[in-house]
C-alpha positions as a Python dict, from the first residue, in 0.01 Angstrom:
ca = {
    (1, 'X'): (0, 0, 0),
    (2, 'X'): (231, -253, -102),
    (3, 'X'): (455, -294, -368),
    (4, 'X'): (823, -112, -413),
    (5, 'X'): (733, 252, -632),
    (6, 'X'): (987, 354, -844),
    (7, 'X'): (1064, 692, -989),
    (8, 'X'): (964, 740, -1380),
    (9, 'X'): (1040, 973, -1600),
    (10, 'X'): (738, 1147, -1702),
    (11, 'X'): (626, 1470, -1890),
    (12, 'X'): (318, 1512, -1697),
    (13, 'X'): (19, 1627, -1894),
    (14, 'X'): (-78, 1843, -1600),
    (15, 'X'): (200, 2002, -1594),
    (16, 'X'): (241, 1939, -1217),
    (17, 'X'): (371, 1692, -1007),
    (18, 'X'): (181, 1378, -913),
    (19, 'X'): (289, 1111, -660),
    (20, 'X'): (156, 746, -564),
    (21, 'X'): (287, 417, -421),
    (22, 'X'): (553, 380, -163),
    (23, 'X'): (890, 488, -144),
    (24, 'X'): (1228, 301, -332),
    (25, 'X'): (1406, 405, -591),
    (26, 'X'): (1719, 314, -767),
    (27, 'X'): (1920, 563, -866),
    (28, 'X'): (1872, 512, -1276),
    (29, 'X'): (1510, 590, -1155),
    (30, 'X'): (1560, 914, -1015),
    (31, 'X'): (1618, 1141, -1370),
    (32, 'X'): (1353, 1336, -1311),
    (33, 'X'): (1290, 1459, -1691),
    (34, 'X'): (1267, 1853, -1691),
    (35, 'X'): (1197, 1856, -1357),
    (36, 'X'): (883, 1658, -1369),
    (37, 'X'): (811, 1275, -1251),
    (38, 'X'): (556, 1039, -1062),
    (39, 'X'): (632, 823, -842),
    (40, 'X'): (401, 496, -866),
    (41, 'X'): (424, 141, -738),
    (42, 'X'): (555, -93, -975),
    (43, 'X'): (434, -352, -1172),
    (44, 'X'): (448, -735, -1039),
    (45, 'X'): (523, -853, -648),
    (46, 'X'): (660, -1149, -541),
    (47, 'X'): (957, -1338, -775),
    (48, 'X'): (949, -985, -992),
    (49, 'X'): (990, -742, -678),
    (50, 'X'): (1301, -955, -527),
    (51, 'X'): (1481, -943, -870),
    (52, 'X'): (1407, -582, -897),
    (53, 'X'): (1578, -576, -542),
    (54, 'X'): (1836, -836, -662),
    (55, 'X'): (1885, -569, -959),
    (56, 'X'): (1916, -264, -703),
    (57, 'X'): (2184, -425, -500),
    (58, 'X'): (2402, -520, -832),
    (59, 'X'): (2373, -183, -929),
    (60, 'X'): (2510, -107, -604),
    (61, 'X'): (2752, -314, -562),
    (62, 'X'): (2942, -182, -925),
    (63, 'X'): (2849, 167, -787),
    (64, 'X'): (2652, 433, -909),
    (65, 'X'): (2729, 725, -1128),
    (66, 'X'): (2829, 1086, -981),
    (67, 'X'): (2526, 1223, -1150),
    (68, 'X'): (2285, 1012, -942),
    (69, 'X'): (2456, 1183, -704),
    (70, 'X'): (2447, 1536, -828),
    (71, 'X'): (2088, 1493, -918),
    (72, 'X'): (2085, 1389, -573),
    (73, 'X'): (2226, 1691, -463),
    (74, 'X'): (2006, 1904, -624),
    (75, 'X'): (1692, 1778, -526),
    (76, 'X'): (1815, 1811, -166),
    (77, 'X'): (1948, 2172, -246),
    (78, 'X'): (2217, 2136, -24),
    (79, 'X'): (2582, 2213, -40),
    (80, 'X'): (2888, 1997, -128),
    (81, 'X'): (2930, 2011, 295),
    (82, 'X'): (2618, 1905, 423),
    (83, 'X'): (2626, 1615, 89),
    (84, 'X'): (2937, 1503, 236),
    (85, 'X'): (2874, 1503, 604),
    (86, 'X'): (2533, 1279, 504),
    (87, 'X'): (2760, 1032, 316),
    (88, 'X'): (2990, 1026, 605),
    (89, 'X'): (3343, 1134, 379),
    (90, 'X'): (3499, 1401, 370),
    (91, 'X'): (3501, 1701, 126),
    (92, 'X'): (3807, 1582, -56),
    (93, 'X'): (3729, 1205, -39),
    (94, 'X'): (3337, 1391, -229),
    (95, 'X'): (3561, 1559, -491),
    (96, 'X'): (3782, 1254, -561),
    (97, 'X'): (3494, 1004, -631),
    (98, 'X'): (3369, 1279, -883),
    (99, 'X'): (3662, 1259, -1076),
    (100, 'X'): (3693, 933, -1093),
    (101, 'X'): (3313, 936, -1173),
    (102, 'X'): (3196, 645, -991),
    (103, 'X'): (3110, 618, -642),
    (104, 'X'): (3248, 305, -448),
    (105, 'X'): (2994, 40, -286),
    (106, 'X'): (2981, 269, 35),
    (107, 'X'): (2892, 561, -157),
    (108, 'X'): (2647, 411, -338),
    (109, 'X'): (2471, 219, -46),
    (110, 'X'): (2452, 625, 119),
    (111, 'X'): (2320, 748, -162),
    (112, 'X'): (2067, 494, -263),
    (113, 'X'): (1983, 556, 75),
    (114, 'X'): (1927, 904, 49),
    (115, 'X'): (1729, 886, -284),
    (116, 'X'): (1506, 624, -122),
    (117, 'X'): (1455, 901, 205),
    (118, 'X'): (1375, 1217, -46),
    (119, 'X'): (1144, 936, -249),
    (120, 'X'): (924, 863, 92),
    (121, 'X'): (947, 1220, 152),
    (122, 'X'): (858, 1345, -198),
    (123, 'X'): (561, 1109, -196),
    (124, 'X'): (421, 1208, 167),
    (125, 'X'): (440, 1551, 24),
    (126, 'X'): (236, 1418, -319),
    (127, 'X'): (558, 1536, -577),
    (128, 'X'): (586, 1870, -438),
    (129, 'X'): (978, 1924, -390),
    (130, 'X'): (968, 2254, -215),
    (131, 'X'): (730, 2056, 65),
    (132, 'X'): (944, 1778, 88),
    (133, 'X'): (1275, 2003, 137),
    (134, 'X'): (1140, 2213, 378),
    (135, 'X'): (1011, 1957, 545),
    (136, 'X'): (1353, 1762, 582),
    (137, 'X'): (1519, 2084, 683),
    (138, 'X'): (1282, 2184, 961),
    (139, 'X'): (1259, 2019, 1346),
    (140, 'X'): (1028, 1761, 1395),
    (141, 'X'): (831, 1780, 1750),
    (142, 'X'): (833, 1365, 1670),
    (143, 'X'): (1172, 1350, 1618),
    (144, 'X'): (1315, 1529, 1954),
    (145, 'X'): (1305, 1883, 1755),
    (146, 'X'): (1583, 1749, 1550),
    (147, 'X'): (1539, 1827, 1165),
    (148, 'X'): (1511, 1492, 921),
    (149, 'X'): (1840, 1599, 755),
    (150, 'X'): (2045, 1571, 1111),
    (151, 'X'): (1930, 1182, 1122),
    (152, 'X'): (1919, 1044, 791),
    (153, 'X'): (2356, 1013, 759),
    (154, 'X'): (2253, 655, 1032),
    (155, 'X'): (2118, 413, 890),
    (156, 'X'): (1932, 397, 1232),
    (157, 'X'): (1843, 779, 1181),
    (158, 'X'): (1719, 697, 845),
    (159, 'X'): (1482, 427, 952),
    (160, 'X'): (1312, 662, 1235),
    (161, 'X'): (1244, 916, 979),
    (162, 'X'): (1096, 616, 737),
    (163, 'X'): (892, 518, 1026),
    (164, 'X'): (777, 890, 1093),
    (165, 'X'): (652, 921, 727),
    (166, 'X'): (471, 620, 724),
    (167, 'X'): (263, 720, 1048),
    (168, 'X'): (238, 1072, 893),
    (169, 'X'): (126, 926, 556),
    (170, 'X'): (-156, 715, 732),
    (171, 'X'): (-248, 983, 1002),
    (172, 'X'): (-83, 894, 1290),
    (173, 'X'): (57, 1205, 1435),
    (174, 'X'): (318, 1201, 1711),
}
């Protein structure tokens, strides 16, 4: 598949969650709307995709809002510990971006980050969240019996677990 997906807002009819396209969100795109949203490629390729990417790295650059990040947080179900330790800051440096209720470039860059890894993950597991969790939090035989979660703070961690959906997502079992 080609194309960038981004996350939608929906209200599906079904009532259940769908999922299509390839992973890459921003984080204005991941507001799930009562807990319901389909991932699909996005419209356009070429000039349109670079200025959506042009877009993404603006919005990172002024930094995202904490409640990307607690949304973030949520879908993960992890604590305020483990959320820190995968942005690489401390507890207390975590509670001071919240008050000041943006999240510097660095933060952002993690975080995007993140959302794109639970996207790819969400989407390999067709929208179901409880799949895509466990499977983050369990050891992979493909990834040295380490569980997604321990990688995923590296960018270099984050790009072996990409690479490990997109075999799994086109049958290529390790």
């Amino acid at each position: 598949m080609t194309g960038k997906a981004q996350l939608e807002e929906s209200n599906v009819a079904s009532g259940g969650k769908q999922a299509s396209g390839t992973a890459g969100v921003s984080p204005e795109e991941f507001a799930p709307n009562a807990g319901k949203f389909v991932i699909k490629p996005s419209a356009g390729s070429g000039k349109s995709a670079a200025k959506g990417g042009v877009a993404s790295i603006a919005r990172v650059r002024k930094g995202v809002g904490v409640a990307t990040l607690e949304r973030l947080k949520a879908k993960l179900a992890i604590s305020d510990r483990e959320l820190a330790r995968l942005l690489r800051v401390s507890e207390r440096t975590l509670d001071r971006r919240r008050q000041e209720r943006k999240l510097d470039t660095d933060l952002s860059d993690h975080t995007v980050a993140l959302l794109d890894i639970f996207s790819a993950t969400l989407k390999l597991f067709e929208g179901n969240e409880a799949a895509a969790r466990r499977w983050l939090k369990s050891p992979e035989r493909a990834l040295g019996n380490k569980m997604p979660m321990e990688l995923i703070e590296l960018e270099a961690g984050r790009n072996v677990v990409k690479d490990l959906i997109g075999r799994l997502e086109h049958g290529i079992f390790s």
